[in-house]
C-alpha positions in Angstrom: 153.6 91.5 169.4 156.8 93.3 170.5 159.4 91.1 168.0 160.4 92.7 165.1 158.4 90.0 163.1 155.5 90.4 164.9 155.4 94.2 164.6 155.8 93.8 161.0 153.1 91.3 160.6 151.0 93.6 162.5 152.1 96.5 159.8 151.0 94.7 157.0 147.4 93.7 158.4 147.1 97.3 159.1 147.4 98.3 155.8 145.0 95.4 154.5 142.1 96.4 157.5 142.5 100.2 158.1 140.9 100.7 154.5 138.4 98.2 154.6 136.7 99.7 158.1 137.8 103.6 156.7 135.3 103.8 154.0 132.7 101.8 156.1 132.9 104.4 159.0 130.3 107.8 158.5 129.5 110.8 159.9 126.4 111.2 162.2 124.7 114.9 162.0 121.9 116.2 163.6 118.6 116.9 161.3 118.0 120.6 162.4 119.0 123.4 160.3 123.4 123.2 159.9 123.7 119.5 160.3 125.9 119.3 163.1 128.1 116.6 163.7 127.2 114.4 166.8 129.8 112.1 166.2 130.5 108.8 164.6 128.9 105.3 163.4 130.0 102.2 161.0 127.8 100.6 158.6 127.0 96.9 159.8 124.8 95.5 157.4 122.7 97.0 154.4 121.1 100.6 155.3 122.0 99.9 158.6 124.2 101.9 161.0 125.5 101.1 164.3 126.6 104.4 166.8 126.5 104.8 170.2 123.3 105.9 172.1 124.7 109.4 173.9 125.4 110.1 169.8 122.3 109.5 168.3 120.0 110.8 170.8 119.1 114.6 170.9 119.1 116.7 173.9 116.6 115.5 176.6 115.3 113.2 174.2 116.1 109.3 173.3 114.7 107.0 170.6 113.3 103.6 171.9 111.6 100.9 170.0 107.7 101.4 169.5 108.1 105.3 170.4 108.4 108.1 167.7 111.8 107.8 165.3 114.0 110.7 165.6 115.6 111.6 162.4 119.3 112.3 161.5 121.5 112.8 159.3 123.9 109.7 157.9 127.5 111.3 156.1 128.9 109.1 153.9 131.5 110.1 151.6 130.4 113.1 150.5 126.9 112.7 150.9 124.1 113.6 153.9 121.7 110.6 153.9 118.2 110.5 155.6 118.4 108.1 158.6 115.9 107.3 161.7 116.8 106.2 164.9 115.3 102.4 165.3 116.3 101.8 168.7 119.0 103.3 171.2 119.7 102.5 174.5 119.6 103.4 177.6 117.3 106.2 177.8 120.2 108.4 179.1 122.7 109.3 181.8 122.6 107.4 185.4 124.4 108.0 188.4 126.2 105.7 190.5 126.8 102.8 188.1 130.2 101.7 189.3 132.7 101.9 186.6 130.9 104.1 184.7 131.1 107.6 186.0 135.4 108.6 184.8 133.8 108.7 181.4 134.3 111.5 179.0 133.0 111.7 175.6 134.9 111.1 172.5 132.3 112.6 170.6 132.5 116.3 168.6 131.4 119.5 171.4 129.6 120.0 174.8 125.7 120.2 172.7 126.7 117.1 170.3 127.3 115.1 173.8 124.6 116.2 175.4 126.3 116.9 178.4 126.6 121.3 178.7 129.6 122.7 178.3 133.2 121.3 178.6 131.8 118.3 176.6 131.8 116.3 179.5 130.2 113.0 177.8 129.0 109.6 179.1 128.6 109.8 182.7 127.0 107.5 183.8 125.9 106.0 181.1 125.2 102.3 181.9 125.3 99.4 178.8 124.8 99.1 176.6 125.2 102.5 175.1 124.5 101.9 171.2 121.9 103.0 168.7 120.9 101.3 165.1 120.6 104.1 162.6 118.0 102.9 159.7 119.0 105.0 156.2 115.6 105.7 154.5 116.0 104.9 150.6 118.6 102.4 149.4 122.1 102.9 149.0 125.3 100.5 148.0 127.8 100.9 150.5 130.3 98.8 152.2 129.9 97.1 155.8 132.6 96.2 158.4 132.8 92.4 159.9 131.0 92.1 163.6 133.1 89.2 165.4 130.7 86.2 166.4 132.9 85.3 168.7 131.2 85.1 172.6 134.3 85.7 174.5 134.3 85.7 178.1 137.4 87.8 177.4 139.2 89.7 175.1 142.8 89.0 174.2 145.4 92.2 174.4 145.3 92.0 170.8 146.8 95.5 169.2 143.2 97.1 167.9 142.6 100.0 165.7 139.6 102.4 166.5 138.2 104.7 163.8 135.8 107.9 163.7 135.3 111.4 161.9 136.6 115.3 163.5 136.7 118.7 162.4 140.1 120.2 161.7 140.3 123.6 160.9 136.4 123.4 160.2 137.1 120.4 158.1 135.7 117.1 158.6 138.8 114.3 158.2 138.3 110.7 159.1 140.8 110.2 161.8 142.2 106.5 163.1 143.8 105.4 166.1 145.9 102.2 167.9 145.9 100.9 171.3 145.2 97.9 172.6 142.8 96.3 175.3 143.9 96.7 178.7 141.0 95.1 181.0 137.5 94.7 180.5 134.6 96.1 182.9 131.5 94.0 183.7 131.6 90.1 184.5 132.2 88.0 181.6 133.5 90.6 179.2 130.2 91.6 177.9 130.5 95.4 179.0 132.9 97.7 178.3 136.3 97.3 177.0 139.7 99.3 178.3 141.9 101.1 175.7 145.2 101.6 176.6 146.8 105.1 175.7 148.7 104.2 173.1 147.4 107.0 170.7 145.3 110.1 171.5 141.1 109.6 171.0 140.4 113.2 170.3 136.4 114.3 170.4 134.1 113.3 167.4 135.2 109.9 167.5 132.6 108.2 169.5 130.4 105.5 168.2 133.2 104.5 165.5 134.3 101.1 165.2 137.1 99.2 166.8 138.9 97.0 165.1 141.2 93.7 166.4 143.9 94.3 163.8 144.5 89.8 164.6 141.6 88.4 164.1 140.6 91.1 161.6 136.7 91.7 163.4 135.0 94.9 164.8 134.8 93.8 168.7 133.7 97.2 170.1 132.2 100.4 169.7 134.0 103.5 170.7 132.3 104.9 173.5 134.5 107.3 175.4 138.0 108.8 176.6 138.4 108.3 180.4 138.5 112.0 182.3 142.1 112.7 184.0 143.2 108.7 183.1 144.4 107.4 180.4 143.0 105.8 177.4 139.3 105.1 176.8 136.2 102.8 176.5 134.6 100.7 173.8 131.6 99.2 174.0 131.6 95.7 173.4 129.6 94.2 170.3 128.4 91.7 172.8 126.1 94.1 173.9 123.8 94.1 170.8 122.2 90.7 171.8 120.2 92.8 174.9 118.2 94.8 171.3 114.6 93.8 172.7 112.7 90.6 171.9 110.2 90.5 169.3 107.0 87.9 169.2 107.1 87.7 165.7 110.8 86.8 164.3 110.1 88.8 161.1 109.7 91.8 163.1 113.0 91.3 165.9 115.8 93.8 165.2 118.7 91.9 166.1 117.9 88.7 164.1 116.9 91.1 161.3 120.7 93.1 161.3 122.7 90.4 161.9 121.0 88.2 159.3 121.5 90.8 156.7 125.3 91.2 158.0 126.1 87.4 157.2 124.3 87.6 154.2 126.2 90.6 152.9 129.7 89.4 153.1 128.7 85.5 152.1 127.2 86.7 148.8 130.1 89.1 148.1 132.3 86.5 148.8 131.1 84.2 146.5 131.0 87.1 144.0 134.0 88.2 144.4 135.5 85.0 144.2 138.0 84.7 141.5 137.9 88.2 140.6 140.8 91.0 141.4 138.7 92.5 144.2 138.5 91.1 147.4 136.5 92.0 151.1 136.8 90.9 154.6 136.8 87.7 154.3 139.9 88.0 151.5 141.5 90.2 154.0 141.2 87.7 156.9 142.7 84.9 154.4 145.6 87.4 153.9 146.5 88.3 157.4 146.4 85.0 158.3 143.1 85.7 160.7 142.0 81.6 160.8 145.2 80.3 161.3 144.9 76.9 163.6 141.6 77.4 163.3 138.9 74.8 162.0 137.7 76.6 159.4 139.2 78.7 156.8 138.2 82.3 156.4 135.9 81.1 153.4 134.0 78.1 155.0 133.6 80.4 157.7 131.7 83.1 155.7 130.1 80.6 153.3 128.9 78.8 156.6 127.6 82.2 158.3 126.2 83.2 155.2 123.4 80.1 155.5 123.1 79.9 158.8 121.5 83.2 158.6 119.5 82.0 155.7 117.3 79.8 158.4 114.5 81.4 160.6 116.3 82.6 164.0 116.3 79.7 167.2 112.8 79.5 169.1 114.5 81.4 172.0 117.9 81.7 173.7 117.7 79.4 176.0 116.9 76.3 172.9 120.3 77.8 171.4 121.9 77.5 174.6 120.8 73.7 174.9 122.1 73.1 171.4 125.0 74.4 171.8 125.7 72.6 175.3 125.1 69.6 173.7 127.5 70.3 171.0 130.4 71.5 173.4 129.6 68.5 175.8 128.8 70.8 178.8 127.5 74.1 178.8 129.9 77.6 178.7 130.5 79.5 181.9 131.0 83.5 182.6 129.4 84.7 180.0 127.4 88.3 180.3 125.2 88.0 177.6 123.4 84.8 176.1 123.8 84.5 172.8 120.4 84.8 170.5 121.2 84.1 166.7 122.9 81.0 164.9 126.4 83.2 164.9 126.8 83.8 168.3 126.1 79.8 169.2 128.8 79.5 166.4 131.1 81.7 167.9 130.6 79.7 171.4 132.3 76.8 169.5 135.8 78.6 169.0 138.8 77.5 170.8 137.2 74.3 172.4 139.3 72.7 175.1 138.7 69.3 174.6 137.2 67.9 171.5 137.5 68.4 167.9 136.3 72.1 166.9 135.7 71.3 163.3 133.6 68.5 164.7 131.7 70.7 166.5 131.0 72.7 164.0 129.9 70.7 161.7 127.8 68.8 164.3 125.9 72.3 165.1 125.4 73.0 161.3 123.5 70.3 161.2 121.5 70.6 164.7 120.3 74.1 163.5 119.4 72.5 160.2 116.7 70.1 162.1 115.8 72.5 165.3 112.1 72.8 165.7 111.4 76.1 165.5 108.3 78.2 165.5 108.7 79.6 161.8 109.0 77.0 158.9 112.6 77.1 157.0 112.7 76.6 153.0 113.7 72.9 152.8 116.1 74.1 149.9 117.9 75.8 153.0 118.0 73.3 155.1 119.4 70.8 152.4 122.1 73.4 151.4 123.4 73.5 154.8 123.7 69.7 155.4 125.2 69.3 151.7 127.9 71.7 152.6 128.7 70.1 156.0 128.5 66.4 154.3 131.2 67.9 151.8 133.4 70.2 154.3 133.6 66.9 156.6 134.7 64.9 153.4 137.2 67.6 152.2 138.7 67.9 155.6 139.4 63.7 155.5 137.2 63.0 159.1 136.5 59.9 159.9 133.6 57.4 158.0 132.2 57.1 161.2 132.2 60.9 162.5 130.3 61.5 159.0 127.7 58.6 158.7 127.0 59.6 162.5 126.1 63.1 160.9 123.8 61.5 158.8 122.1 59.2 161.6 121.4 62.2 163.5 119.8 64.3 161.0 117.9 61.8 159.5 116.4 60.9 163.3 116.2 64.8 164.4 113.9 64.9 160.9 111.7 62.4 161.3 111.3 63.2 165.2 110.2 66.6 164.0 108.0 65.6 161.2 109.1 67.7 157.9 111.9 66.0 156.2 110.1 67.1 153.3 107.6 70.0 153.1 104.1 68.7 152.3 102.4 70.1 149.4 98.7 68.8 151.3 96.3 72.0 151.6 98.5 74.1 148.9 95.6 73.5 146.4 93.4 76.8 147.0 89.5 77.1 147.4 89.4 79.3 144.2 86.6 81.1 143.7 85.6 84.1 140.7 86.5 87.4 142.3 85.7 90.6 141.2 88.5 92.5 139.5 89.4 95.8 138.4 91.0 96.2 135.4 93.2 99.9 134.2 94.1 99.2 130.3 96.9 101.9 128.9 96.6 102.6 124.7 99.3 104.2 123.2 99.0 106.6 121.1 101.5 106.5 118.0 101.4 109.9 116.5 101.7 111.0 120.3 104.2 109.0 122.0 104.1 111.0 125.3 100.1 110.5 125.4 98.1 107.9 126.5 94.4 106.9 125.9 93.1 105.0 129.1 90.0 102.6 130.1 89.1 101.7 133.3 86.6 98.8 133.7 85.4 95.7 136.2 84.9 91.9 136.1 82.2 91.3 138.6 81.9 87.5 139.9 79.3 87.3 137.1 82.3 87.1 134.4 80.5 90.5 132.5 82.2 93.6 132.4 81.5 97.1 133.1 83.4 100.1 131.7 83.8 102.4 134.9 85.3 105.6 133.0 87.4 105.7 129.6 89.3 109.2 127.8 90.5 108.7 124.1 91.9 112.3 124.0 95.3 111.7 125.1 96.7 112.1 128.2 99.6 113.2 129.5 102.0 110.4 131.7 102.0 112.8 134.5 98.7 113.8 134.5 97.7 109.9 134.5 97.4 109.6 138.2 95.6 112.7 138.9 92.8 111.7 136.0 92.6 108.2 137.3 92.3 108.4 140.6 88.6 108.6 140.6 87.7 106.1 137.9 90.2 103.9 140.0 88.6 104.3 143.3 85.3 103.5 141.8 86.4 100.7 140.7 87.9 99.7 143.8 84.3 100.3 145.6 82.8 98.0 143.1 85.1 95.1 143.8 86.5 95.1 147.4 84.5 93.3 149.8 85.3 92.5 153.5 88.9 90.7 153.9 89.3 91.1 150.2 91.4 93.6 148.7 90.4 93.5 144.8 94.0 93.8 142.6 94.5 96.2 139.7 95.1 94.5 136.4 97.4 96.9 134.4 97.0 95.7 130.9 99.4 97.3 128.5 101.2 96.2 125.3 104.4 94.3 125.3 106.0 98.2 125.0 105.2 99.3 128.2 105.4 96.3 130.7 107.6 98.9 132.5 104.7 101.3 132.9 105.5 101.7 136.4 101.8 102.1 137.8 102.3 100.7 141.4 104.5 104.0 141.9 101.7 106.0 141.3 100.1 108.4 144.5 96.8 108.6 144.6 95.7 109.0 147.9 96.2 112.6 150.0 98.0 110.7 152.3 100.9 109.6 149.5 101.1 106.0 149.6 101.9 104.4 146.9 98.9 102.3 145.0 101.3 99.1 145.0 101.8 99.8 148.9 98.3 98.9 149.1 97.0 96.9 146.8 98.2 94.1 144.9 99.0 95.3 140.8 99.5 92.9 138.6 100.6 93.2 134.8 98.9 91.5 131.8 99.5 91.6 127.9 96.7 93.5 125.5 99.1 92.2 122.8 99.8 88.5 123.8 101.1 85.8 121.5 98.3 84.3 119.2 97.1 80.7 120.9 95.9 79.8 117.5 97.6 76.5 117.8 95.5 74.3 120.4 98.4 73.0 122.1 100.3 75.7 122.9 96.9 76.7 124.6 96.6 73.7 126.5 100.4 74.1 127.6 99.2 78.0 128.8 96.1 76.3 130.6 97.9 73.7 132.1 100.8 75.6 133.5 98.6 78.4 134.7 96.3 75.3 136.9 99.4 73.6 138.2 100.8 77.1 139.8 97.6 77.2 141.4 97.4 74.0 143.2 101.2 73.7 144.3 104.0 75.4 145.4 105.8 77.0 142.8 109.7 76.3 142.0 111.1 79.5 141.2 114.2 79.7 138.1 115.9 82.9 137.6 117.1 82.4 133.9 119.2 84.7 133.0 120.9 85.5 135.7 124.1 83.3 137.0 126.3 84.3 139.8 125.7 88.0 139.5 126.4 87.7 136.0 123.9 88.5 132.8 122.7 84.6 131.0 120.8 84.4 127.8 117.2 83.0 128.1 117.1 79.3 127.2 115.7 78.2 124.1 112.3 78.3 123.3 112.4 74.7 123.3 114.3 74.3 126.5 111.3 77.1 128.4 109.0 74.4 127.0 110.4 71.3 128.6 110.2 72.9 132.3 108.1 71.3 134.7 104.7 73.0 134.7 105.4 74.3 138.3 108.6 76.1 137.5 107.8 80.3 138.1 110.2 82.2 135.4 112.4 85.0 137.3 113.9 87.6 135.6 116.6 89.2 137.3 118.7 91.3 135.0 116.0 91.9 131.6 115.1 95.0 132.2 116.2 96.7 129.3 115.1 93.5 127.3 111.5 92.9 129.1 109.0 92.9 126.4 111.0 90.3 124.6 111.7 88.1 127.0 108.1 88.1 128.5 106.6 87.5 125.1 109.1 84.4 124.7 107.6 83.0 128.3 104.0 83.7 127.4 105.0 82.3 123.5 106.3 79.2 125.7 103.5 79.5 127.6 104.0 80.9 131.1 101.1 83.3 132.0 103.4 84.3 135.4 106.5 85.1 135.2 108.2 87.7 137.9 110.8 90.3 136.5 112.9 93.2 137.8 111.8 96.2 135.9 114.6 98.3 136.3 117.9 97.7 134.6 120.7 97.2 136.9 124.6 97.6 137.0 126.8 94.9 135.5 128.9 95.0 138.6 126.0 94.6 141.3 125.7 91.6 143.0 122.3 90.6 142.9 122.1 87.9 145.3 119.3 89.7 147.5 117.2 88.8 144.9 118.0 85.4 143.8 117.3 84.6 147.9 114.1 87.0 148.7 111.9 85.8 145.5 111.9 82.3 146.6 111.3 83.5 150.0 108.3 85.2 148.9 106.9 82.5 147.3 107.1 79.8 149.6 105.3 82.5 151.6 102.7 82.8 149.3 102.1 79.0 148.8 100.6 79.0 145.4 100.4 81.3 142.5 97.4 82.9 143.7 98.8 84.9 146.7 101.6 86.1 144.9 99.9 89.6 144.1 99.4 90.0 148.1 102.7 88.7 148.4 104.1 91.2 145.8 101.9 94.2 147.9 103.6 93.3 150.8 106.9 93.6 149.8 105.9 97.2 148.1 104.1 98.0 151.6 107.6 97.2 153.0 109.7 99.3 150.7 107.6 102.2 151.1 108.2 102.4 155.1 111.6 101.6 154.6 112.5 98.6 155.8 115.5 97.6 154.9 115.7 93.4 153.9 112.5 94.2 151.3 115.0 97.0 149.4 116.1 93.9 146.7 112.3 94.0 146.0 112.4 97.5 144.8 110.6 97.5 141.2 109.8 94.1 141.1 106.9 92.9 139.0 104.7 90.2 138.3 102.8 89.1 134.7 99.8 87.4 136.1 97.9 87.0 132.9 94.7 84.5 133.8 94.3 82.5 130.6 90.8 81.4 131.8 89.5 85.2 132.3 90.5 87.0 129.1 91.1 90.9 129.5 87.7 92.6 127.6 89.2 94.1 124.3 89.7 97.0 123.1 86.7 96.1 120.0 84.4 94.9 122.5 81.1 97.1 123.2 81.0 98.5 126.9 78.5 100.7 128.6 79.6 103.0 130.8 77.0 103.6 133.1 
């Protein structure tokens, strides 16, 4: 890259990355009193923050997973966000690890690194150096692009490195260029050498580094070498050795770089045909995929659902699948690849062999892999439809494609689940008892409510725990009711069973917001731990016999199969009217209404689906912005119910996701506020004329 042409062209893609990784690079502080800066970090998926471990770790002390989260202090923009250590390894300094003792840190000050004074930094320090950095409430923020790639060596490809450091007791974001000039570690999975080509002044560490050709973060800046010149990055590689969890739901690495593909394939697609663009945009404009198989697009788009399927049963079943896609199995590599991207990334630069082959060939082998955690069909099917149609749009052969479709039709049926059974869905349903909390408005006091808690017992009667008609006030509700609640609660929990709360409120206040409410000492939230469910004082009248058959009917079938989830008005990020009421009538009885964008329109549109008659329906309570992409939640809702199996466990279902909000975890955030009309036409709510004792 030393031609005129060349340096130009390296110019321009500078100008189109340096942005895009700028305003996706923050600030890490410590929590104590004065927030000092430790050094830098780079958001890489949703609420998620890579850094380096000598960064994130306080003195004498170092965050692993399963032992207490340390807490700091996220700067983004001009904003201090709550974070907590997840993981960060290693536990600190060691001697005698050759190739790792010239270190200095890039990081701000002596106390930030740890290290005394002089600021001498990561001595020692053995791979693979990085930390995850979990924020604690939501935020919308941009994330830079991880490479997939599994190199057993990094080009000398010019790269750009960025971080945060205080000038004249002035934060300022601060970028650099070099380029790689060796690797340490066999198999290029350790560190990375950075050539002097530009000073790395302290603060810097744990900011990304970015290879300004291929347009991908391949490193993390880790430190300036002592009396030498340049520096070291950590290389992204060095993620994979996050430890191993039993349950996949629960295993860090599979849950960040899930949420990483899925972030930039659903802005993609929104973005698409708008005037913004993202990374992917940017790799189409510098020319990133050029002689490559895919095009920056079918590359995200193809990322995007591979991460959609549960992770491989193990590395060593990815490494098969991908040896029997390269026709041999890869050599030198440090690190074995764990997720569907890095088997992907394997597949790059083949040396015999069609790589667009391959790649299509390996969509479809992870389509069919046995694996120890069920996939939606739905995403199984979208990935073979879009390697059926890349494999037709790219003109290969007849007999390249109907070989696609002999081998995923035999991988199927040797596994058994072409088609998801619906035997066993239909649930042993038995009368429960239920506890119900019904909300009266009071007109002449709009501020004010009158209350009545009461219980269904097995028996079908019911029992009026507590009730106040003198008005009270919203905040005082969860105070007064916490009592009445928990007696309620006695009444109908028994062992394994966790009763639910039936909030019944008119169609005015379907976003009376009572799974927010504390009402335990310890602060949890009464969603977090039991299931609330919303139902109409005020519903439609089913005067008409039909339309109470259609309620009846609807209401059985949801029951006794899997539900098929439609978001209706909501398409492509992008607010739809609800379809006729004619239209909502002619659905298949197992269709589940999803409302993604009604919040400001709830009552209306819930009384048209119980009018129509649905008697479940789930809905996002809270209004959202016009330009969010909202794609989390078109995914995670038939997630959730698939999980559930019928209509009956979506209320443990929907408790679970709250449960998951409240500690924070970060995939569950496009739950937030979600909530589900379960109105049980064949247990009507005791009204409001009815004569109750309270005992």
């Amino acid at each position: 890259m030393t031609s005129g042409g060349a340096s130009e062209q390296l110019g321009q893609a500078a100008e189109i990355l340096v942005p895009l990784a700028e305003e996706a690079t923050v600030r890490i502080h410590g929590a104590e009193a004065g927030n000092p800066l430790l050094g830098s970090g780079f958001f890489v998926a949703p609420n998620w923050v890579l850094t380096c471990a000598h960064v994130a770790r306080a003195e004498g002390e170092v965050t692993l997973v399963g032992a207490p989260r340390k807490e700091v202090r996220v700067g983004y923009r001009d904003q201090l966000l709550a974070g907590v250590v997840e993981w960060a390894q290693p536990s600190g300094p060691a001697s005698g690890i050759p190739g790792q003792n010239q270190g200095q840190d890039a990081g701000y000050g002596g106390a930030a690194a740890g290290f005394g004074p002089g600021g001498r930094g990561p001595s020692g320090w053995s791979a693979p150096d990085l930390a995850l950095i979990r924020l604690v409430d939501p935020l919308d923020h941009p994330c830079v692009w991880l490479t997939e790639r599994t190199a057993k060596g990094y080009t000398t490809n010019p790269v750009a490195y960025f971080g945060w450091l205080p000038l004249g007791g002035i934060l300022m974001p601060y970028s650099g260029r070099c380029v790689i000039s060796g690797q340490l570690g066999a198999g290029g999975g350790g560190l990375l050498r950075l050539s002097n080509d530009d000073e790395m002044p302290q603060g810097l560490s744990g900011g990304p580094v970015v290879d300004l050709v291929r347009g991908e973060v391949i490193g993390v800046l880790q430190a300036r070498r002592a009396e030498r010149d340049g520096g070291l990055a950590v290389s992204i590689q060095q993620l994979r050795l996050l430890p191993t969890a039993e349950n996949p739901a629960d295993d860090l690495y599979h849950r960040v770089m899930t949420a990483h593909d899925l972030y930039h394939a659903d802005h993609h697609k929104f973005l698409l045909n708008r005037d913004f663009y993202g990374w992917t945009e940017a790799h189409s404009e510098i020319g990133a995929a050029a002689g490559r198989a895919l095009t920056p697009g079918r590359r995200t788009t193809l990322l995007g659902l591979l991460a959609q399927l549960p992770p491989p049963s193990g590395a060593r079943a990815l490494g098969d699948l991908v040896t029997e896609v390269r026709g041999g199995a890869g050599q030198g590599f440090a690190v074995a690849p764990r997720a569907w991207r890095d088997g992907l990334g394997l597949l790059y630069d083949l040396r015999r062999g069609s790589e667009l082959e391959a790649v299509l060939r390996y969509a479809v082998l992870a389509a069919t892999a046995e694996r120890p955690q069920s996939a939606q069909e739905s995403d199984e099917r979208e990935l073979w439809e879009w390697a059926q149609s890349t494999a037709a749009d790219q003109g290969l052969s007849m007999l390249f494609r109907n070989s696609l479709i002999g081998e995923r039709m035999s991988r199927l049926r040797a596994r058994g689940a072409e088609v998801p059974s619906q035997a066993g869905t239909e649930p042993a349903l038995r009368a429960r008892g239920e506890a119900q909390l019904e909300i009266i408005p009071r007109g002449w006091e709009p501020d004010r409510f009158d209350w009545r808690v009461t219980v269904s017992p097995e028996s079908g009667e019911v029992d009026c725990v507590h009730e106040d008609f003198h008005g009270t006030a919203v905040a005082d509700l969860p105070a007064r009711l916490a009592a009445p609640l928990a007696e309620a609660f006695r009444r109908c929990d028994e062992p394994g069973y966790v009763a639910a709360l039936q909030l019944a409120v008119p169609g005015s206040l379907m976003a009376f917001a009572a799974d927010t409410w504390r009402l335990d000492p310890d602060g949890t939230t009464l969603g977090a731990v039991r299931p609330v469910v919303v139902r109409r004082t005020d519903p439609p009248s089913d005067t008409d016999p039909a339309v109470a058959e259609e309620r009846l009917s609807r209401w059985q079938t949801l029951h006794r199969r899997l539900p098929r989830t439609e978001v209706l008005d909501c398409l492509d990020s992008q607010q739809q009217p609800l379809p006729e009421d004619a239209e909502l009538r002619s659905r298949p009885r197992e269709m589940l209404p999803v409302l993604c964008r009604s919040g400001a329109t709830a009552p209306e549109a819930l009384h048209r689906l119980l009018r129509c008659g649905y008697s479940v329906a789930l809905w996002r309570r809270d209004e959202i912005e016009s330009q969010r992409i909202c794609s989390d939640l078109h995914r995670g809702v038939p997630q959730a119910v698939h999980a559930a199996r019928t209509a009956a466990g979506l209320p443990a279902q929907l408790a679970g996701l709250r449960a998951a909000v409240a500690k924070g975890v970060p995939e569950m955030f496009w739950s937030g506020g979600l909530a589900l009309l379960y109105d049980d036409p064949t247990r009507p709510l005791p009204g409001t004329d009815e004569l109750l004792e309270t005992p």
